[in-house]
Biopython code that builds the backbone (N, CA, C, O; Angstrom):
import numpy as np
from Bio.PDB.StructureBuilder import StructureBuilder

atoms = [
    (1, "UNK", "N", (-6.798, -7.203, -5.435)),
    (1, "UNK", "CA", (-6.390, -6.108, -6.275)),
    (1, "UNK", "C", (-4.997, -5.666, -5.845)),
    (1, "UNK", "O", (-4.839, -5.618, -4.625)),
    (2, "UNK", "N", (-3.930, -5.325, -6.626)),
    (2, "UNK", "CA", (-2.441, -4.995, -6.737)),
    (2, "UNK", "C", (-2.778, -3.176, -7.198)),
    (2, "UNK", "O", (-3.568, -2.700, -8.012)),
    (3, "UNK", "N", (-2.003, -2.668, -6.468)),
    (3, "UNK", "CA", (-2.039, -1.297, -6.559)),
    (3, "UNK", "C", (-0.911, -0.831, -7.390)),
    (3, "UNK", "O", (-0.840, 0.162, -8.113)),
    (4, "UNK", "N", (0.134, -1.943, -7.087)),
    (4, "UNK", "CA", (1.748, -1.410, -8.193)),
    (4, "UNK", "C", (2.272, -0.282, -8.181)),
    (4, "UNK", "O", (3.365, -0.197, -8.740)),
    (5, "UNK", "N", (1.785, 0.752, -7.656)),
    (5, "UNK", "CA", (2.292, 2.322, -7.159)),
    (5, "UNK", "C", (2.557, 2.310, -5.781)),
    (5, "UNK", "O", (2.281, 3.464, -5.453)),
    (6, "UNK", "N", (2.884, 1.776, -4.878)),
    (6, "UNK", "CA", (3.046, 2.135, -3.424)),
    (6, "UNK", "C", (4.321, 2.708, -3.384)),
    (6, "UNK", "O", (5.387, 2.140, -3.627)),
    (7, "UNK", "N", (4.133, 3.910, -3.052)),
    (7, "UNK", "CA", (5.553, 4.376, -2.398)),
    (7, "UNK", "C", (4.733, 5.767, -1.739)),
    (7, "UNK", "O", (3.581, 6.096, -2.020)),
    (8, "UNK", "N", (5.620, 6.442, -0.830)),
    (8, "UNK", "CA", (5.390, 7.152, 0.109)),
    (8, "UNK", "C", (4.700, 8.389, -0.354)),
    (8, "UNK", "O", (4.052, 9.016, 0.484)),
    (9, "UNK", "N", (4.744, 8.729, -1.327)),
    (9, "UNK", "CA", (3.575, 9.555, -1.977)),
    (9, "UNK", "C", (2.651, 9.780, -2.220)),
    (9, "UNK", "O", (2.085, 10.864, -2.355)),
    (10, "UNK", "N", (2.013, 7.816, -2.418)),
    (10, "UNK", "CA", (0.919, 7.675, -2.595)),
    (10, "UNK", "C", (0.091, 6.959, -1.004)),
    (10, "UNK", "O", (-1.130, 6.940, -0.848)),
    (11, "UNK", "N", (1.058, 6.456, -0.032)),
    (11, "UNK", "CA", (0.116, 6.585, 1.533)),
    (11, "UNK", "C", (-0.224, 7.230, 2.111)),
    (11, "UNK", "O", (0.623, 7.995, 2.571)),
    (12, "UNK", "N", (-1.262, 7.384, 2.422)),
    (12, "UNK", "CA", (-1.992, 8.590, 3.215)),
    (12, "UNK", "C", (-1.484, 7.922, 4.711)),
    (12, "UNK", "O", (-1.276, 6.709, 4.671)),
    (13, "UNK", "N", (-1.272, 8.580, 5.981)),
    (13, "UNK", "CA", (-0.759, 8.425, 6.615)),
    (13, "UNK", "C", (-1.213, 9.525, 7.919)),
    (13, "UNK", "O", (-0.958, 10.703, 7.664)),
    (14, "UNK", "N", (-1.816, 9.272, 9.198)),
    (14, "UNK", "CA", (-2.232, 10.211, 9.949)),
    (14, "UNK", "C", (-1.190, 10.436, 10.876)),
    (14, "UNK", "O", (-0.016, 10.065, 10.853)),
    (15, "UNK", "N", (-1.943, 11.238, 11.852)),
    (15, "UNK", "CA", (-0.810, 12.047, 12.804)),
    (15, "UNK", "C", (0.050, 10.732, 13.595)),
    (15, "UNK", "O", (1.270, 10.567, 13.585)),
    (16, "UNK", "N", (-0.871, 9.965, 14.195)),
    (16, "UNK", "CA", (-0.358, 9.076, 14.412)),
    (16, "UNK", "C", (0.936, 7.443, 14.359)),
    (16, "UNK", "O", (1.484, 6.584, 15.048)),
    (17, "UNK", "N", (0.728, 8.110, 12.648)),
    (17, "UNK", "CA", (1.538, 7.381, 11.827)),
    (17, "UNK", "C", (0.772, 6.108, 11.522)),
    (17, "UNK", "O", (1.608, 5.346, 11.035)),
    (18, "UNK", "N", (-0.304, 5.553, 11.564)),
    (18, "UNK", "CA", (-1.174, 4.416, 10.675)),
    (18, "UNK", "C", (-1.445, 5.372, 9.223)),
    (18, "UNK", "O", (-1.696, 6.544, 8.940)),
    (19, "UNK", "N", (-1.261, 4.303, 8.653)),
    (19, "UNK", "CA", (-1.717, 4.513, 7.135)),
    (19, "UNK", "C", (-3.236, 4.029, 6.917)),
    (19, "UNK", "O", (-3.796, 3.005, 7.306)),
    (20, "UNK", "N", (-3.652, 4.985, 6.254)),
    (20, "UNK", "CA", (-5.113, 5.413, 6.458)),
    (20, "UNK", "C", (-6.036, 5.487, 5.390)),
    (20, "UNK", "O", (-7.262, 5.591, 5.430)),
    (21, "UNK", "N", (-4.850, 5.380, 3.919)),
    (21, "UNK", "CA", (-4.908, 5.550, 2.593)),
    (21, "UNK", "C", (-4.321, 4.699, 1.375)),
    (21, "UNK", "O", (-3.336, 3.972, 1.508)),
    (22, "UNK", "N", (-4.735, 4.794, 0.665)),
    (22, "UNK", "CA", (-3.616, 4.561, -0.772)),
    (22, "UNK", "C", (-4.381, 5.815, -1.699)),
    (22, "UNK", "O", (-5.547, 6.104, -1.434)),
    (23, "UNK", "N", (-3.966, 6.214, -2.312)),
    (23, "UNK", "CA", (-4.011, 7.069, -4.117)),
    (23, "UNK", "C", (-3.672, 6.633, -4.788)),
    (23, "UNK", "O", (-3.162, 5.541, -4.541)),
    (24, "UNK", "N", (-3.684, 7.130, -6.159)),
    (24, "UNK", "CA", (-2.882, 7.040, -7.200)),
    (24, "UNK", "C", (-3.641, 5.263, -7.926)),
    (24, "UNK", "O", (-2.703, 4.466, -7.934)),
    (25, "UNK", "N", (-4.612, 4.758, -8.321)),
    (25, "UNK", "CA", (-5.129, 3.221, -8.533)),
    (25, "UNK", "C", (-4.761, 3.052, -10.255)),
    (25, "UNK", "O", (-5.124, 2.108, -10.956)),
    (26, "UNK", "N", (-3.655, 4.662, -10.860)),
    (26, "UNK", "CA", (-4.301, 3.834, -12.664)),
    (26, "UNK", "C", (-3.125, 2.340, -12.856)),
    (26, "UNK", "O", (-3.281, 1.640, -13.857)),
    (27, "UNK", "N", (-2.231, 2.048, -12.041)),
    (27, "UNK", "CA", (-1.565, 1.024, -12.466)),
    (27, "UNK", "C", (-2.191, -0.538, -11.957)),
    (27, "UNK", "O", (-1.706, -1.634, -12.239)),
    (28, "UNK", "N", (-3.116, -0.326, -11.330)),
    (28, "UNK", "CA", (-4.219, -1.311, -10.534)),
    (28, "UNK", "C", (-4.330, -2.330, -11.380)),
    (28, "UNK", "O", (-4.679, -2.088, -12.535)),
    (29, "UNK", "N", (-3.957, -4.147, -10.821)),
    (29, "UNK", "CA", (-4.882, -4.482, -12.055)),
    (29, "UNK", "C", (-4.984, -5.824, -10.685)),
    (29, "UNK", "O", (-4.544, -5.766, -9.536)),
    (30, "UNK", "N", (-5.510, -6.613, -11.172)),
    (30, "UNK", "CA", (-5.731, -8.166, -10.564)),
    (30, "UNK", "C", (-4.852, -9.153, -10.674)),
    (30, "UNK", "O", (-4.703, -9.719, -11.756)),
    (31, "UNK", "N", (-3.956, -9.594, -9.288)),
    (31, "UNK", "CA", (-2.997, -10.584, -9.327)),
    (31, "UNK", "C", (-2.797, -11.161, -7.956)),
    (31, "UNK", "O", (-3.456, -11.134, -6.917)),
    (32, "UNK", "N", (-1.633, -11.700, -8.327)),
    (32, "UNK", "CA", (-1.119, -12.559, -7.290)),
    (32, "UNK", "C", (-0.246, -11.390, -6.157)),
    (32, "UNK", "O", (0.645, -10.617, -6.512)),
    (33, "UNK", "N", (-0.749, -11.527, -4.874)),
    (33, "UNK", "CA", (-0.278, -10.578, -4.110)),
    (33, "UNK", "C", (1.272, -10.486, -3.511)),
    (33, "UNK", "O", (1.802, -9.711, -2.715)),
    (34, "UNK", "N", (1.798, -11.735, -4.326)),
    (34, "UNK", "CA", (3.050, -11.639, -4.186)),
    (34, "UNK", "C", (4.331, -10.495, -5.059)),
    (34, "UNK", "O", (5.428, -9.998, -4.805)),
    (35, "UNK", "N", (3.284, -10.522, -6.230)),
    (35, "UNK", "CA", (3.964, -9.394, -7.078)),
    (35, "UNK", "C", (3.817, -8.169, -6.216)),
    (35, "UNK", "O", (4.743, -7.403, -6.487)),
    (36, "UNK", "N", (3.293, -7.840, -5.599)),
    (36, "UNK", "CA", (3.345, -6.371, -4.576)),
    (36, "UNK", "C", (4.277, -6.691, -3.903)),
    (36, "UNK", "O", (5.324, -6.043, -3.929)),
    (37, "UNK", "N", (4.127, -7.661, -3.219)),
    (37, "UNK", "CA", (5.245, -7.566, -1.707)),
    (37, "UNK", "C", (6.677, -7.095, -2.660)),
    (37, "UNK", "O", (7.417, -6.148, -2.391)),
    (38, "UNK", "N", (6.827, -8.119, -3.919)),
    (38, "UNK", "CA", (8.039, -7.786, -5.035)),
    (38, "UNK", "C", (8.274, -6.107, -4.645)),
    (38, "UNK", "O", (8.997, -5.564, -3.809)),
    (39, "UNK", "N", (7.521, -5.685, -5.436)),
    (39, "UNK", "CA", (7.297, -4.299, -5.571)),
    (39, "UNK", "C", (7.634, -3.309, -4.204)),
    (39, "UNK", "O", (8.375, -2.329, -4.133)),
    (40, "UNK", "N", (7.019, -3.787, -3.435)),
    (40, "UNK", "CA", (7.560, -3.439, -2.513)),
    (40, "UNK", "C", (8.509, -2.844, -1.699)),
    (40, "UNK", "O", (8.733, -1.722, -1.243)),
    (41, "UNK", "N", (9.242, -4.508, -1.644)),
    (41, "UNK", "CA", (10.553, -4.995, -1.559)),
    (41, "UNK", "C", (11.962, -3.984, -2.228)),
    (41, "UNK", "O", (12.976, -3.403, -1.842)),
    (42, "UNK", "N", (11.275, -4.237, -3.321)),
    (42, "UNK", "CA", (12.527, -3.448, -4.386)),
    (42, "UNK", "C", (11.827, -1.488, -3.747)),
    (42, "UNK", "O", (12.687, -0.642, -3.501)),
    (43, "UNK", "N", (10.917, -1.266, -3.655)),
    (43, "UNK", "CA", (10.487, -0.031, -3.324)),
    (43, "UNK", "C", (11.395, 0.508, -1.570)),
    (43, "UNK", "O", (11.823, 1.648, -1.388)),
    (44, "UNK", "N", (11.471, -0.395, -0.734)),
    (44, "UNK", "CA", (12.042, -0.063, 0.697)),
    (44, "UNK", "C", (10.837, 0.370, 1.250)),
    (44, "UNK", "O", (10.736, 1.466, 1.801)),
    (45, "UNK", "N", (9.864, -0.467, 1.131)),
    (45, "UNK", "CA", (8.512, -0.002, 1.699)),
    (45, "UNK", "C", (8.411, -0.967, 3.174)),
    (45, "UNK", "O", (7.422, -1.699, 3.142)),
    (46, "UNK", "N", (9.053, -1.072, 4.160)),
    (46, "UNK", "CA", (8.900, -1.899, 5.380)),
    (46, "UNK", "C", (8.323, -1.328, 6.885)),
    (46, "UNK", "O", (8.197, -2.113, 7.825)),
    (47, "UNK", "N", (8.061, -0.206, 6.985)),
    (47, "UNK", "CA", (7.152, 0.642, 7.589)),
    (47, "UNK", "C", (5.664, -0.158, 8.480)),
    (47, "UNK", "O", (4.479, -0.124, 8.148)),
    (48, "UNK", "N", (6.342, -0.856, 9.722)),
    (48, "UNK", "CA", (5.105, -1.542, 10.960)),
    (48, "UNK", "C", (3.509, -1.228, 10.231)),
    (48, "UNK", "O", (2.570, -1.885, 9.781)),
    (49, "UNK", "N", (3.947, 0.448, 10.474)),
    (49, "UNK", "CA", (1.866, 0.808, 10.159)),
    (49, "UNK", "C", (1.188, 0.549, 8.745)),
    (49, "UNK", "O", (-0.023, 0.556, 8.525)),
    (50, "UNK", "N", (2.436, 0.266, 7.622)),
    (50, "UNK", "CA", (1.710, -0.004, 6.381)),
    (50, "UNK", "C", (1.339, -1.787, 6.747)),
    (50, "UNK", "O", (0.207, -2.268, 6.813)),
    (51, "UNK", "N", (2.165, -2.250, 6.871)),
    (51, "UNK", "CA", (2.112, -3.968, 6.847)),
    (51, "UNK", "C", (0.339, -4.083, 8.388)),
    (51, "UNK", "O", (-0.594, -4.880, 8.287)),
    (52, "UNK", "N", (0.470, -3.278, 9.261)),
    (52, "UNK", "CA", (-0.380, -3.362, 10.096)),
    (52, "UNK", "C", (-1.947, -3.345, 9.291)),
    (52, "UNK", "O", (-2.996, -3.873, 9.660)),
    (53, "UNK", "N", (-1.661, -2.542, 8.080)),
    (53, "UNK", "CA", (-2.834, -1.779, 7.416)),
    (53, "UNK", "C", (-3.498, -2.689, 5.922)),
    (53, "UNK", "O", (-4.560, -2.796, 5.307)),
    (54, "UNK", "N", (-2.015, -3.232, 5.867)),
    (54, "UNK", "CA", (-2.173, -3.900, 4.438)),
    (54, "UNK", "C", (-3.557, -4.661, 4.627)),
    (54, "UNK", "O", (-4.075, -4.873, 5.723)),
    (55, "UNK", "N", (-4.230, -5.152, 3.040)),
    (55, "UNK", "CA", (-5.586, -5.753, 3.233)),
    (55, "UNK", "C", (-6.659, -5.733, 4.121)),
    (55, "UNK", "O", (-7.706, -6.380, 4.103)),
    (56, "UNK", "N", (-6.304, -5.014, 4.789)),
    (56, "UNK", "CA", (-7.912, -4.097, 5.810)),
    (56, "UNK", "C", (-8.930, -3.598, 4.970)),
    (56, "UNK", "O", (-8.632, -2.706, 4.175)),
    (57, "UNK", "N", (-10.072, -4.024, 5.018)),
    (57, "UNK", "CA", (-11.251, -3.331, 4.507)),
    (57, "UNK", "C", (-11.503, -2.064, 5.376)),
    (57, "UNK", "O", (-11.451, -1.984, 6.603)),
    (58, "UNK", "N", (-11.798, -1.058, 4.438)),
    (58, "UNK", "CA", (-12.256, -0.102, 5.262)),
    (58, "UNK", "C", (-13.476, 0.772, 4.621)),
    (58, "UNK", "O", (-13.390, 0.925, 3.403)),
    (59, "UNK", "N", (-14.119, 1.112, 4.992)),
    (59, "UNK", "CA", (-15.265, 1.772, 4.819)),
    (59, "UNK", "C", (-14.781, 2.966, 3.956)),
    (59, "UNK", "O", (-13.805, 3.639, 4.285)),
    (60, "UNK", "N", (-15.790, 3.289, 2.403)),
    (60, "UNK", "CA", (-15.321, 4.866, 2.262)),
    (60, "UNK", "C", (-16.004, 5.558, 2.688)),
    (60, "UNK", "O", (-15.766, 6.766, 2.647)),
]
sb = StructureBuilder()
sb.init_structure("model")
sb.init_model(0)
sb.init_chain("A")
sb.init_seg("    ")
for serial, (resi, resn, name, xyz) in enumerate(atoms, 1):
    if name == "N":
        sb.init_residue(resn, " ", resi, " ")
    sb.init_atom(name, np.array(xyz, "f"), 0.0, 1.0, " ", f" {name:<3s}", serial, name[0])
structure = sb.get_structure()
């Protein structure tokens, strides 16, 4: 799943600074996960604790 909204508004993010979250899912759809990194990319999203976090399952 491609979220297509990532930018700093929509990471939840703790004291610590790991990202802990995403929000915001209505642009969500099913693809190739390269179109995010795109998105990304063009966004200035390069931040250790998101890439640490990316594709982690996590429990809700």
């Amino acid at each position: 799943m491609l979220h297509m909204d990532v930018w700093f508004q929509n990471i939840l993010v703790d004291s610590a600074g790991n990202v802990t979250g995403l929000v915001d899912f209505d642009r969500a759809l099913w693809g190739d996960p390269e179109i995010e990194f795109a998105v990304l990319d063009y966004c200035g999203i390069s931040e250790p604790a998101f890439w640490r976090g990316y594709g982690r399952e996590r429990d809700i």
